[in-house]
N, C-alpha and C positions, 0 to 999 in steps of 0.2 A: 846379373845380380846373383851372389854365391847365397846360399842355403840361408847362412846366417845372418846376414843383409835380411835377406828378402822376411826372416822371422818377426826380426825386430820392427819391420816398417809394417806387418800386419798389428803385430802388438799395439803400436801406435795407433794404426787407424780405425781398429776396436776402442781405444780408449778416447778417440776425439768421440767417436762415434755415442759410446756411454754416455758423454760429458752431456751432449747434445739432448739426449733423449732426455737425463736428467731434467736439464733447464728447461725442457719443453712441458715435461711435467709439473713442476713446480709450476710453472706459470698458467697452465690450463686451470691448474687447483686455487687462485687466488682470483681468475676470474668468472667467468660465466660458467664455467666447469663447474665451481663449488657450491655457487647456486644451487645447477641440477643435482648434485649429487644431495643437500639438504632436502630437495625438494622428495626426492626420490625415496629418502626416511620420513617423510610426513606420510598423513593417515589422507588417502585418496575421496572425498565424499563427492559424490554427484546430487545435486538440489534440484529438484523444480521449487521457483520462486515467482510471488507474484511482480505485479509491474513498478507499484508502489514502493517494496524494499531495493530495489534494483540498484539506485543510488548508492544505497548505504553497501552491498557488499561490493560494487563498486571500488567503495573508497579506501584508497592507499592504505591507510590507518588501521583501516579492517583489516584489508590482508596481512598487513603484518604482525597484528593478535592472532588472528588465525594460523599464519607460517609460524609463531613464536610457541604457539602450543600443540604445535606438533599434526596442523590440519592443512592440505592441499585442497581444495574449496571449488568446484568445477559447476556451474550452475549456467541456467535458462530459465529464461522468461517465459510463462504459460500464461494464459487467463486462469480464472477461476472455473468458468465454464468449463471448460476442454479438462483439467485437471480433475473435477469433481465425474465426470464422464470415464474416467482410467479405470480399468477393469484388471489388467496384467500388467506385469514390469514392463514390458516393450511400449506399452503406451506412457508410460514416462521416463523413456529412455533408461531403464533402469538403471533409475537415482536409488541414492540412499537413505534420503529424505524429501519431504516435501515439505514446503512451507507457504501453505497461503493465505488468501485472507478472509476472516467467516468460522467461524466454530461451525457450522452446517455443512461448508466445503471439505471441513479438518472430518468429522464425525461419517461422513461421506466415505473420506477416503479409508478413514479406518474401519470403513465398514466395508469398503471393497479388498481390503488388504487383509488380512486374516495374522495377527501376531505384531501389526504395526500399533505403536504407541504414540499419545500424541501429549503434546508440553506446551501451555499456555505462556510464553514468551515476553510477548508486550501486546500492550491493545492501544485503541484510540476511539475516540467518538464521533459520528458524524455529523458535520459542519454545513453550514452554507456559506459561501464565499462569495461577496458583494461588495456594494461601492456604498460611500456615503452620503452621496445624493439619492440611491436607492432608499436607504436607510429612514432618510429623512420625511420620504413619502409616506414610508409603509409604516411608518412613528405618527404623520399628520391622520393618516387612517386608521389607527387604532389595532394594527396589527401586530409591531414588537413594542415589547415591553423592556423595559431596564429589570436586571433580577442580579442584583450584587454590583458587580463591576462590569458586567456583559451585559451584552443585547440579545434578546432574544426571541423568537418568531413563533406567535401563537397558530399553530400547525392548523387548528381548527377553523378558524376563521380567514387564514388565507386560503385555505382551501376552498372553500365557500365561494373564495372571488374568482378561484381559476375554473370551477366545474361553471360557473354561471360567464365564463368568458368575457371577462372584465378585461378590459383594454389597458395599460399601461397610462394610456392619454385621460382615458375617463376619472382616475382619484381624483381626489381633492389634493391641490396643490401638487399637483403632476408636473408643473416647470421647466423642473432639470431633466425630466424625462419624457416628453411628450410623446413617446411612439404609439404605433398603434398595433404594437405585440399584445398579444394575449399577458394578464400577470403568472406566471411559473419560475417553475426553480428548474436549471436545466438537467437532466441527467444523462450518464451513459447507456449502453444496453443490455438490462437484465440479460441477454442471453449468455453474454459472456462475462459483464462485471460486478464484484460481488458488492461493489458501493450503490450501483444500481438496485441489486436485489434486497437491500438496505433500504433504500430508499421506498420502493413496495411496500416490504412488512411495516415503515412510517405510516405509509400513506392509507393500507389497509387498516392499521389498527386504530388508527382514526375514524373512517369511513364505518370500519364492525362498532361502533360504539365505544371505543375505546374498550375494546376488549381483541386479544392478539386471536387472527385466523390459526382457527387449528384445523380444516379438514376442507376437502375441496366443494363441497357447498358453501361455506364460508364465503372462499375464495367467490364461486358462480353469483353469491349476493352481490358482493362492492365489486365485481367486476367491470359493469357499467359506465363507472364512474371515474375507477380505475382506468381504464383505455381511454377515455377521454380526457383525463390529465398527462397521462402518458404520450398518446400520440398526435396531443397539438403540438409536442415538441420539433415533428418532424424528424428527419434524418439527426442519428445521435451517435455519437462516438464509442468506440467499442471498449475504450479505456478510461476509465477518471484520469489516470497521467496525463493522456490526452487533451482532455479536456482544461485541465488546471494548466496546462501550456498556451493554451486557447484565451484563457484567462487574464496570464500572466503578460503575454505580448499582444492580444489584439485590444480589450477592456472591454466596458461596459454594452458598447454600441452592439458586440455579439453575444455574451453574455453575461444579462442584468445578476443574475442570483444562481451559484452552480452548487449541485447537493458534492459533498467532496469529501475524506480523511481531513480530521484536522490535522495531520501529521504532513498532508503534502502541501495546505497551507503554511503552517508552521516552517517545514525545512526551507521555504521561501523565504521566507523572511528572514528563518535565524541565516541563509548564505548570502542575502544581500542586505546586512546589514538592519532590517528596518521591512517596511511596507512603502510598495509602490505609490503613488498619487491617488489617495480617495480610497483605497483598498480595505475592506472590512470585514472584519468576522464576525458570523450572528450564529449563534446554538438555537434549532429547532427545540420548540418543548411541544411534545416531549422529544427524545433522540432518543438514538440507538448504537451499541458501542460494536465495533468491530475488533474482535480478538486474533492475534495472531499467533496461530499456533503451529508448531513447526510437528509433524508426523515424521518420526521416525518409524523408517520401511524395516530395520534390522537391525542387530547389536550396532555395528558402525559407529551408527549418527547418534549413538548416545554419549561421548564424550562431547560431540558440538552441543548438546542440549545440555550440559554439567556448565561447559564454558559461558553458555548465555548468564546462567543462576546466579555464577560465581564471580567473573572476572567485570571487575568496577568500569575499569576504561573502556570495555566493547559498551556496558553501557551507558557512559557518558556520547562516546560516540552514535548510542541509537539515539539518544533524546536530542542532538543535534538535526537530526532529521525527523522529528516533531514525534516519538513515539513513547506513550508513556509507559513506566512498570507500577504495578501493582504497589502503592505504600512508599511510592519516589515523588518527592515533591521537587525535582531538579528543573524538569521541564518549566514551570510556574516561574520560577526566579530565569528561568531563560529569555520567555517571552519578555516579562516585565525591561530586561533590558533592549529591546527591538520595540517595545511600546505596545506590545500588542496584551488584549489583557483577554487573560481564559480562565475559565472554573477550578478552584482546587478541585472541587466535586461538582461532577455533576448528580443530579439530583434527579429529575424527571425522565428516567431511561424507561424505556419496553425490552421484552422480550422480541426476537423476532421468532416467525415458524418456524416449525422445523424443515431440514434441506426440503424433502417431494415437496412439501405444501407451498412454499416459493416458488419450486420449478414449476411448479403446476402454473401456477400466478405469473411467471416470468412467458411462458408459452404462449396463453392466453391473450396476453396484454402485447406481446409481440407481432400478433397474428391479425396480420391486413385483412379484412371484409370485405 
């Protein structure tokens, strides 16, 4: 091959060669490529999240609000426990924010974190989640009441029947449920779940007189009474998610009446259309509301906290998974279409303690004799 041969066939196989590289580029860039490369211009956050929201950032729709404004969304599942215990970044994988559930847990954390900020997001109130032949019983025994459109469970007077170990069989007109379980409302375990620790400051502030425990004599009074409603439950679940699964597929035969988020009753329903066979909701009076407040650990996580305030569809999408916002009547016309009927307001809330005075209470009540 003379000189000028051999020129032109390199020429040549430089320019297939181009052609090649081209079309591979363009085509990296229209698929999976251009993804990363979008994703690689979004704002990186790392979340600790509790077990409850998990669904929700879960869902497709989410992430694609979040991709759309400019957030790359990287999160885990914590209890509340283990989270309110975080002393340094490396115990929460140094996220950017946290988000759990409890203003004590939130108040907790920003008090171990020094410059963190915290944002009152969505909240919910605590429910019991039951069946309608329960219902029926605990209506022939004069312990819920009707109060608007809902039912509701006089705290005081069922209590009454669990510390004195009233049997399920022994009511009057006991029928549909003859066992011979003690009557309680089941819970998770204060040590890790913050619906559990909810469930305490109920039960305590009942027991104090209807006045909320503020300091651990308080606590050392209804103690007593406290561990023996507590741990006739037996072995208990270290999550309400947990539990509300337990609920949802096994029924009443394992648990008659479970303390739970209305919000993980709610997002039941509103994803299957409706409520299960028998399945009810009754509001404790008084209750107690669980605030979700997302802490922000550093500048970061303050545009996810603008995006919660502002953008409509993230929150049409939280109240699909039962959670309400402040001054949103959306959720009420949700339920009403699944049948399920809840408070615009509720009305007869407590305070709970503050976080030590819980934990104090959550230790105690935990602790085998």
């Amino acid at each position: 091959m003379n000189s000028k041969v051999k020129a032109v066939f390199l020429l040549v196989v430089a320019a297939i060669i181009g052609v090649s590289i081209w079309h591979s580029t363009k085509d990296s860039s229209q698929g999976s490529g251009n993804i990363l490369s979008t994703a690689s211009q979004n704002t990186v956050l790392k979340g600790i999240i509790t077990s409850e929201k998990e669904n929700f950032f879960r869902d497709e729709r989410v992430k694609a609000i979040l991709v759309k404004n400019g957030f790359d969304i990287q999160f885990e599942r914590m209890a509340s426990g283990k989270i309110a215990q975080a002393t340094q970044a490396i115990d929460l994988n140094n996220a950017d924010f946290v988000f759990p559930s409890g203003i004590q847990t939130s108040e907790k954390v920003k008090t171990n974190f020094k410059g963190s900020q915290a944002y009152n997001i969505f909240y919910s109130p605590m429910v019991i989640a039951t069946w309608t032949p329960i219902v029926e019983i605990l209506k022939q025994n004069n312990v819920i009441k009707k109060v608007g459109e809902y039912e509701a469970l006089d705290m005081e007077s069922f209590m009454k029947l669990a510390d004195n170990g009233v049997r399920w069989k022994d009511l009057k007109n006991s029928g549909a449920y003859p066992v011979n379980k003690v009557v309680l409302v089941s819970s998770s375990d204060s040590r890790f779940s913050n619906a559990a620790k909810m469930y305490l400051a109920l039960n305590s502030y009942v027991l104090n007189g209807n006045n909320v425990v503020l300091n651990n004599q308080d606590v050392d009074k209804v103690m007593p009474t406290l561990k023996r409603i507590i741990q006739a439950q037996g072995n208990r679940e270290n999550s309400s998610t947990n539990m509300m699964s337990d609920y949802m597929s096994i029924g009443r035969g394992k648990v008659p009446m479970m303390f739970a988020y209305e919000s993980e009753f709610l997002e039941n329903a509103f994803k299957n259309g409706g409520l299960g066979k028998d399945m009810q909701l009754i509001y404790p009076t008084p209750t107690v509301f669980t605030k979700h407040v997302l802490v922000a650990l550093n500048p970061k996580a303050q545009g996810l906290v603008d995006l919660f305030k502002k953008d409509e569809e993230l929150k049409k999408l939280a109240i699909e998974y039962g959670f309400r916002f402040e001054g949103d009547a959306g959720i009420i016309q949700k339920a009403k279409i699944v049948k399920v009927n809840i408070p615009d307001v509720v009305v007869d809330v407590i305070d709970p303690p503050a976080y030590d005075v819980l934990d104090y209470m959550a230790e105690l009540v935990e602790k085998r004799d």
